[in-house]
C-alpha positions in Angstrom: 4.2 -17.1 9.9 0.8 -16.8 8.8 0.0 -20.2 8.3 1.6 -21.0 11.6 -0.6 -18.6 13.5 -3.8 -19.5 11.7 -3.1 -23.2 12.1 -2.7 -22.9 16.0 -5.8 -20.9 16.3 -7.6 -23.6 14.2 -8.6 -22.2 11.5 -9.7 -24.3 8.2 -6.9 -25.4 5.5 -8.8 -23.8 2.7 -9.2 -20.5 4.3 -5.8 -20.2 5.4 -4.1 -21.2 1.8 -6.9 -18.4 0.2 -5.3 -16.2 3.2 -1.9 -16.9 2.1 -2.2 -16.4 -1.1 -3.6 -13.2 -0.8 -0.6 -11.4 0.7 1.8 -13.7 -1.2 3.8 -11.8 -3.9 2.9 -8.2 -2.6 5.8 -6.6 -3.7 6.7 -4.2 -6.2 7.2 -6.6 -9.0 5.3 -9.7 -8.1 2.3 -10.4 -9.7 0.0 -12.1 -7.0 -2.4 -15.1 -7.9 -5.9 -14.3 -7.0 -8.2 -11.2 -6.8 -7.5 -11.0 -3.3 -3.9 -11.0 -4.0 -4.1 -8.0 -6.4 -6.4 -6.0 -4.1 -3.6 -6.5 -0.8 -0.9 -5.5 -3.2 -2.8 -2.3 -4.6 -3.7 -1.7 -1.2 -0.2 -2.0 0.2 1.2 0.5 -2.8 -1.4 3.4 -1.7 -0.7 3.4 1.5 2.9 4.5 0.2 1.1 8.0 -0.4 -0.9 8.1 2.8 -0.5 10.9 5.3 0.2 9.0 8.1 3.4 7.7 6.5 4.2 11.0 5.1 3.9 12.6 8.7 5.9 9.2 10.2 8.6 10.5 7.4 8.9 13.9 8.4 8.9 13.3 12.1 11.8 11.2 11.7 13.7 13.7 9.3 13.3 10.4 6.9 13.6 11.5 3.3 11.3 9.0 2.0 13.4 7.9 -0.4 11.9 4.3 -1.5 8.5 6.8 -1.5 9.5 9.0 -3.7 11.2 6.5 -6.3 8.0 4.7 -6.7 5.7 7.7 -6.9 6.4 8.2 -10.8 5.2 4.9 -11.6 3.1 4.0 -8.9 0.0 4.7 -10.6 0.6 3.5 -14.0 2.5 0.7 -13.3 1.7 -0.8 -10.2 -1.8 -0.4 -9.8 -3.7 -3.5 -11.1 -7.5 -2.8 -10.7 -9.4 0.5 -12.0 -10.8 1.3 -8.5 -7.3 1.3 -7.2 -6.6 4.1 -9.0 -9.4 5.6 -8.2 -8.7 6.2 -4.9 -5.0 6.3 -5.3 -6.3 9.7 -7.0 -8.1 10.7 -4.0 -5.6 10.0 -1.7 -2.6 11.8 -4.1 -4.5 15.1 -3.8 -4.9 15.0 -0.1 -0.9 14.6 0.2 -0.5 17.2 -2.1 -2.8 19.4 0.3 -1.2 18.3 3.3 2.1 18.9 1.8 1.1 22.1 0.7 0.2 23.1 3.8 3.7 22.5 5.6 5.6 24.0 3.0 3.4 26.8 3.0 2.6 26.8 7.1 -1.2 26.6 6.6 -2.8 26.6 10.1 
């Protein structure tokens, strides 16, 4: 879809293979092919402990169940690049807040 859409708003080959291969392979278990690649994936794995998916979660009585199974691993395993983790550890303690403050019924 990507390349379809880029190609009818006529944008260059080159910049829409380095486009595709950066959200190719994003998965879990993939291992993408360039830097760029590596940094969507990382980025798509954090956002797994953000907030605003948490909050999506609980508004939809969803028990976050592919959330929670990745969460043991997420930071060893699946995190590529140093920075990555880095903020994954930023973002982890501001869940934990936030989640701490619902159980607890912080105003």
């Amino acid at each position: 879809m990507l390349k379809e859409e880029m190609k009818k708003l006529q944008y260059d080959d080159e910049i829409i293979e380095q486009c595709y291969l950066a959200i190719y392979k994003h998965s879990c278990y993939d291992m993408p092919e360039t830097l760029e690649g590596i940094i969507v994936k990382d980025a798509d794995k954090i956002d797994f402990i953000g907030i605003g998916r948490w909050k999506q979660c609980i508004k939809e009585q969803n028990k976050c169940n592919s959330i929670l199974e990745l969460l043991p691993n997420l930071r060893s395993e699946l995190l590529q690049l140093e920075c990555s983790r880095k903020i994954y550890d930023i973002e982890v303690s501001k869940l934990i807040k936030y989640l701490h403050d619902i159980i607890f019924d912080v105003k």
